[in-house]
N, C-alpha and C positions, 0 to 999 in steps of 0.2 A: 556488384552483387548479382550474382546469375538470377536469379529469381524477379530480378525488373527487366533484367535483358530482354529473359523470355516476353515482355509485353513491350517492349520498345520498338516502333513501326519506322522512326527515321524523323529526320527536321525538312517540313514542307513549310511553303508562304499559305497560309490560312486567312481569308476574308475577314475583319475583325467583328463585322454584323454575324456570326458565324460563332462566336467566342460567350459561356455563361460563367455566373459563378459556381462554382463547386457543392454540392451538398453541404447542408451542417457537420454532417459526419465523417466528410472529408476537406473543409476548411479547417486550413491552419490556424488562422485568424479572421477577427473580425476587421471589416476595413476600416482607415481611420481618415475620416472628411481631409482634415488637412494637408496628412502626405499624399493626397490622391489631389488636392488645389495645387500642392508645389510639383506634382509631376502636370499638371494641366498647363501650367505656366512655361515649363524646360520643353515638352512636344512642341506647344504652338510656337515660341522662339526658333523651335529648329523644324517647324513645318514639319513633325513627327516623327523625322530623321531622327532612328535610333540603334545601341549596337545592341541591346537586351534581347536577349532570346527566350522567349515566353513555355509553360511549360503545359500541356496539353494532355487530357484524357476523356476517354468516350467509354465511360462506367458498362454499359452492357455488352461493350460489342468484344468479341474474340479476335487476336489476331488473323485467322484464318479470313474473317469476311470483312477486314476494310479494306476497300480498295482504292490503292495508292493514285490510281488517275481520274478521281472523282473526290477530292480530299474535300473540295466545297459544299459536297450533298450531307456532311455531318456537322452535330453539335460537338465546340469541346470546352468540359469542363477545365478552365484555367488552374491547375493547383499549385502555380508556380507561376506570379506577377500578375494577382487579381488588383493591385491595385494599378497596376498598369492598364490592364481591361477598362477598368472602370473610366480612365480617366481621358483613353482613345475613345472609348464608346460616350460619353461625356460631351468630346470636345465635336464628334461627329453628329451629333443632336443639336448641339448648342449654333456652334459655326465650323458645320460641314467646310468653309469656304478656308479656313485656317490651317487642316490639313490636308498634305499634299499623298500620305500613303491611304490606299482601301486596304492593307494586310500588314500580317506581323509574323516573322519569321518565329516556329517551335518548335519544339522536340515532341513528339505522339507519340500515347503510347494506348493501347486499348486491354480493356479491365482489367484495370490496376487492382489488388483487393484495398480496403479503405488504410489501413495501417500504411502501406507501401506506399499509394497515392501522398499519406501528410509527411513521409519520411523525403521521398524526392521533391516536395511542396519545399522544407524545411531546409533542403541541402540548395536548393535555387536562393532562396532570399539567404542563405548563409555568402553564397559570393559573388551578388549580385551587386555594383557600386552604388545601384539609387534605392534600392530594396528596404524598408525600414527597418529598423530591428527589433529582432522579439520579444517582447516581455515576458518578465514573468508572468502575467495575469494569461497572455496570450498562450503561451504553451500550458498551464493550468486548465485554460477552457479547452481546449483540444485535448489532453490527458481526459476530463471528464464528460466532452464529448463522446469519446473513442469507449468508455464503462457502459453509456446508456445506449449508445449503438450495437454494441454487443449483446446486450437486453433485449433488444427487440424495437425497441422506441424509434418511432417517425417524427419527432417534433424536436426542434431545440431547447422549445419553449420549457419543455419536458424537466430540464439538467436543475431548474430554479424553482417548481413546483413540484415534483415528484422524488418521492426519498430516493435514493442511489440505490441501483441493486446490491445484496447482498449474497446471492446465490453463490456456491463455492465453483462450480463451473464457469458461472457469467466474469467472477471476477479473475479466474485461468484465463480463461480466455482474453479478456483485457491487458490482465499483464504480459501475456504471451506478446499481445498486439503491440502494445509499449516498448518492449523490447526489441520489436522491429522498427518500429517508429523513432523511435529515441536513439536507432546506431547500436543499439547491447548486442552486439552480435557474439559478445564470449570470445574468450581465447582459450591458449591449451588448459591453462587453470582454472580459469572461471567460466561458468555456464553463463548464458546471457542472463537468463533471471535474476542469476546472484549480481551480476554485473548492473543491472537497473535497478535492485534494490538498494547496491553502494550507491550508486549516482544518483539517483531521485528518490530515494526512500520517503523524502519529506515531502515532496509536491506529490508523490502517491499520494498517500495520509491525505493532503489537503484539498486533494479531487475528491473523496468520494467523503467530503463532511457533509454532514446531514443537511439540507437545504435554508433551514433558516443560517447555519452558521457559513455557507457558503458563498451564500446570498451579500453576507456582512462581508467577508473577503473582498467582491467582484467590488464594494462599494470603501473598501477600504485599498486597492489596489489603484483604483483612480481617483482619490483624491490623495492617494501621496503621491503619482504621478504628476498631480497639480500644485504640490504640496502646501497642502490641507491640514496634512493630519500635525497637531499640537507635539514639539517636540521631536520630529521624525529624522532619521539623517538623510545626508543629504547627496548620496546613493540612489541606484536605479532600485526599486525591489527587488529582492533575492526571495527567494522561501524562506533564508534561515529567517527574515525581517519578521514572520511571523510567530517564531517562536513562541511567544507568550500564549499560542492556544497548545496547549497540554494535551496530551490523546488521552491523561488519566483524567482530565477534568468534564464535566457533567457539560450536556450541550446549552443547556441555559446559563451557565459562566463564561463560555465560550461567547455566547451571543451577545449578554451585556456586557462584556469587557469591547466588543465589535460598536458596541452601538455607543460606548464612551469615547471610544478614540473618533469615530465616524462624526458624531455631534462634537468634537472639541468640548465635551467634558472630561477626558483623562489624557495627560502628559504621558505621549510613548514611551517615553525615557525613563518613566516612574513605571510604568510601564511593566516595560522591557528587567527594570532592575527587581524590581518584586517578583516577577517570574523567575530570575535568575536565584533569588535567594531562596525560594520554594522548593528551587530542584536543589540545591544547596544542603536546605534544610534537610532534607529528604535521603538526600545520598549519605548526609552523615546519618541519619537513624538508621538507614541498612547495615551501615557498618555497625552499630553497636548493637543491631540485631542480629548479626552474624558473628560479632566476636561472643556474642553471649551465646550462641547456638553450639558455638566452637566448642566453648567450654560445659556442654553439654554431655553425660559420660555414657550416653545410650547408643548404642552399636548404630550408625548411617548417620549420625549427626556432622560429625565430623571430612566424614566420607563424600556429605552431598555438597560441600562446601569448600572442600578444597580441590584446585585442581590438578594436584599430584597425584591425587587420592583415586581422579578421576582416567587417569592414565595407569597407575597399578590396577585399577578394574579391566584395563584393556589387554595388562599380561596377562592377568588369571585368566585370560579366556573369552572375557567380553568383546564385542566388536564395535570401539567408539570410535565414528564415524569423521569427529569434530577435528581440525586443524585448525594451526596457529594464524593460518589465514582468515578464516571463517568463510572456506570457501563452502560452498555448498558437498554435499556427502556423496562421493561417486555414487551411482546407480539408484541415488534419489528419486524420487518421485517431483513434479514441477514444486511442487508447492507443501513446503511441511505444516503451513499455518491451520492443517484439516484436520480431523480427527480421524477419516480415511487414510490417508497420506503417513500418519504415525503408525497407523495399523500396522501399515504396508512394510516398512523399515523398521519395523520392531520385531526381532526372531523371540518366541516367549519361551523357546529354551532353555536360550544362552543370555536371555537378559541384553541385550544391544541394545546400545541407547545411542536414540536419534536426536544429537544437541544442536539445537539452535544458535547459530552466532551471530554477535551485533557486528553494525557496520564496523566498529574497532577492531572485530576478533576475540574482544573479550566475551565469557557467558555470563549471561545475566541468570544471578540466583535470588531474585529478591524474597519466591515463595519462601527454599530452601534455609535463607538464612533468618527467618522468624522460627519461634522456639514452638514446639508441641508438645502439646499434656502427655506427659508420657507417664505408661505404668511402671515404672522404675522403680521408686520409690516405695510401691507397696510394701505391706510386710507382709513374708513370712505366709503367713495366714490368711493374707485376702487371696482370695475367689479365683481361681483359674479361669480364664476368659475362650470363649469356645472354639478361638481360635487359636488357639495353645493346645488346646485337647485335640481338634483335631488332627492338625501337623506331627500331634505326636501316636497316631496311627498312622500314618504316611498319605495323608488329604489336606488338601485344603479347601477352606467354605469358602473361598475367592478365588475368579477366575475372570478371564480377560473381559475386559469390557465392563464388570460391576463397578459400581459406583458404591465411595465407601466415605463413609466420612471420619475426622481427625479433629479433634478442640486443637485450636490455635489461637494461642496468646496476642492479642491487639494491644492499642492504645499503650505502648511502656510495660507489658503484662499484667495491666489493669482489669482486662476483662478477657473474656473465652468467647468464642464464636464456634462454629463451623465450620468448617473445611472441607470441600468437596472434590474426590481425586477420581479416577478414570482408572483402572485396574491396567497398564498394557503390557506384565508381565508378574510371572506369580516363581518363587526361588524359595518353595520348599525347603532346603538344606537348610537356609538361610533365616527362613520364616521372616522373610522381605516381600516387599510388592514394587515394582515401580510406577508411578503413580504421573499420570498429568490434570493439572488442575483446572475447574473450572468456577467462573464466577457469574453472576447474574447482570442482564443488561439493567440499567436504570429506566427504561423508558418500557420493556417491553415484558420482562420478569424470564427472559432467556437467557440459561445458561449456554457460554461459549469458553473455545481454551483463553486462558488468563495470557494476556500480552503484556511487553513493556516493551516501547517505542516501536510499536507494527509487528513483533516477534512474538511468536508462543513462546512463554518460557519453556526450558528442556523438562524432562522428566525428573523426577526424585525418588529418592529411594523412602521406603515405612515400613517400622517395623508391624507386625500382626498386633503386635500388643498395644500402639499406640491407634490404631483401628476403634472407635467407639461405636458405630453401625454400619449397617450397609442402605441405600435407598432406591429408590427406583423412580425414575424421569419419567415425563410423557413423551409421547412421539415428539411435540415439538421442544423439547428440551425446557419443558419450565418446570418445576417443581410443588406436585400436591398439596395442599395445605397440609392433610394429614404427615405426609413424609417430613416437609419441612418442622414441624411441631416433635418429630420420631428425634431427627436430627439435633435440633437444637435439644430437646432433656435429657439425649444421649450424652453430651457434652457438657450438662451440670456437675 
């Protein structure tokens, strides 16, 4: 990769008094006492005689000002065989007298940026013979190391006390960073981003969970490493092993479900299997909320549901960006999870829609395929809605960016709610809107775009008629009481 080239200074013998560990923000890993005993043991039998070549960086300095004939007047951060440091520096405190080298043959390289440093950290212990190997917990802490270093944060201590940033820039930036760290480097098909969100979508997700639930991870990762936990298999952890926390479920379910297995009050296997049947449960009521949708006879029902329907919008004229890959949408923007970002690839001309695809390639339509109150059925007689009058002067009272709301059937169509959509294009001819949806945080009363499994869902199509008001947010995206009270008796 030309981009570490450019900081590669060459492989000199370096003093091992000479050698530290690495920032938090550029630690791979934490070290671990034992494989740092069993390399103390394999040096002093071989008098330190070793063929490992150690991996070395001096964070401030430029290649331009080190100079190669005074390699001993600098520190270098180890980011590649700290536990090899530790366990020279160790045995030289302990019994100087046991080894026979003062130096360790490395590769320098000077200011590495932090991403690039844990990416050649990573590729060292990957083919290194005595090197440990990664865990999952281990690349997890460094994914959420690499979020709150982006932030601004000086402390580690920071990752388990302080909620994860949520800035839409900070977390660009992280992923961007992940992607260089993690290898995503993209091919002719795939952009790197899309390329680490196939491949780590899940241990994303599981870096930036709120702190108490994160907390319960670090403490549920090492005790199945010990295996502790009641029930567990008998497997290194993976990410998928944590399946059972849900990105739809509430962060206090997430935490007592952590602190059952943690205490060996809940069987993971009962576990594991109730969460399977949950999503189970679930995916069969989309579909029976979609086939019910289907049979829906209001102009876009059908349309936002099927994906043929979704490819004839693309002959007429439309520009759908979405392939069977679910690759990312040529001349995207990094990131469509923004409300910025969907602006941006949305022409409100031509109506272009910027669909989201899941790791499968399929789209998730879970808004779409729940049924909405629609004025359909009126007779005859009821009341023209001022949205009909106006369209039929050649206006519309809607325009991009209002926010509007839709009664949506819950519960089996038990009950009406609200529904709350994002105008990001307006199709006159049509008297359509395409709408994206948002919902409210539980913890903090902020509306954000509606996600399922880390993805905004894509846009939808609504007709003017099935529109029951319009509302208006505050700057920080929560919603008025009055508004909300407008909303919901709109929808009675």
């Amino acid at each position: 990769m030309a981009a570490i080239k450019r900081h590669y200074m060459g492989a000199f013998d370096i003093p091992i008094k000479r050698l530290v560990e690495p920032a938090w923000k550029r630690l791979v890993r934490a070290a671990d006492p034992q494989h740092v005993s069993n390399l103390k043991q394999r040096f002093i039998a071989s008098s330190g005689q070793m063929t490992t070549v150690l991996i070395g960086n001096i964070p401030e300095m430029t290649t331009e000002h080190y100079d190669r004939t005074r390699v001993d007047r600098y520190r270098y951060e180890v980011i590649g065989g700290n536990h090899t440091r530790i366990a020279l520096q160790e045995i030289l405190r302990d019994t100087p007298e046991k080894l026979d080298v003062a130096s360790v043959h490395m590769h320098i390289y000077c200011g590495l940026p932090d991403d690039l440093a844990k990416r050649v950290g990573m590729a060292h212990n990957n083919v290194m013979n005595y090197s440990k190997p990664e865990t999952t917990l281990d690349q997890l802490i460094s994914m959420r190391a690499s979020l709150y270093n982006k932030a601004g944060f000086t402390r580690a201590g920071d990752m388990s006390s302080v909620e994860p940033p949520a800035e839409k820039k900070t977390k660009d930036a992280w992923k961007e960073g992940l992607a260089v760290m993690l290898r995503c480097d993209g091919d002719e098909e795939t952009k790197p981003r899309k390329q680490l969100n196939n491949r780590h979508r899940r241990s994303i997700s599981l870096a930036e969970m709120p702190c108490a639930v994160w907390n319960g991870i670090t403490e549920f990762a090492k005790k199945w490493e010990e295996r502790r936990i009641l029930g567990q298999k008998k497997t290194e952890l993976k990410p998928t092993h944590l399946g059972f926390l849900d990105d739809d479920d509430e962060t206090a379910k997430q935490v007592s479900t952590l602190q059952g297995l943690n205490n060996g009050e809940l069987d993971y296997k009962e576990v594991m299997q109730t969460s399977e049947a949950n999503k189970s449960e679930k995916k069969k009521n989309k579909q029976k909320m979609k086939a019910a949708a289907l049979q829906k006879d209001g102009d876009g029902g059908a349309e936002e549901l099927d994906p043929e329907g979704a490819k004839n919008d693309k002959n007429d004229g439309g520009d759908d960006e979405s392939d069977l890959g679910g690759l990312e949408p040529e001349g995207a923007k990094k990131d469509n999870d923004d409300r910025g970002d969907e602006d941006a690839d949305v022409d409100l001309q031509t109506e272009n829609r910027n669909l989201l695809a899941n790791e499968d390639g399929t789209l998730d339509k879970i808004r779409t395929s729940n049924k909405r109150k629609s004025s359909e059925q009126e007779p005859p007689s009821a009341p023209v809605r001022k949205s009909q009058r106006s369209a039929a002067h050649g206006e519309s009272q809607y325009k991009a960016d209002d926010f509007v709301v839709v009664p949506g059937n819950v519960n089996d169509g038990d009950d009406i709610e609200a529904w709350f959509g994002r105008v990001v294009s307006v199709n006159l001819a049509q008297k359509k809107l395409r709408l994206v949806w948002y919902v409210p945080d539980n913890q903090t009363g902020i509306y954000e775009r509606e996600k399922s499994n880390g993805q905004s869902l894509p846009a939808t199509t609504c007709a003017f008629r099935d529109v029951a008001t319009t509302v208006v947010f505050d700057k920080d995206m929560t919603l008025p009481v009055e508004e909300w009270v407008k909303a919901t008796n709109a929808c009675r």
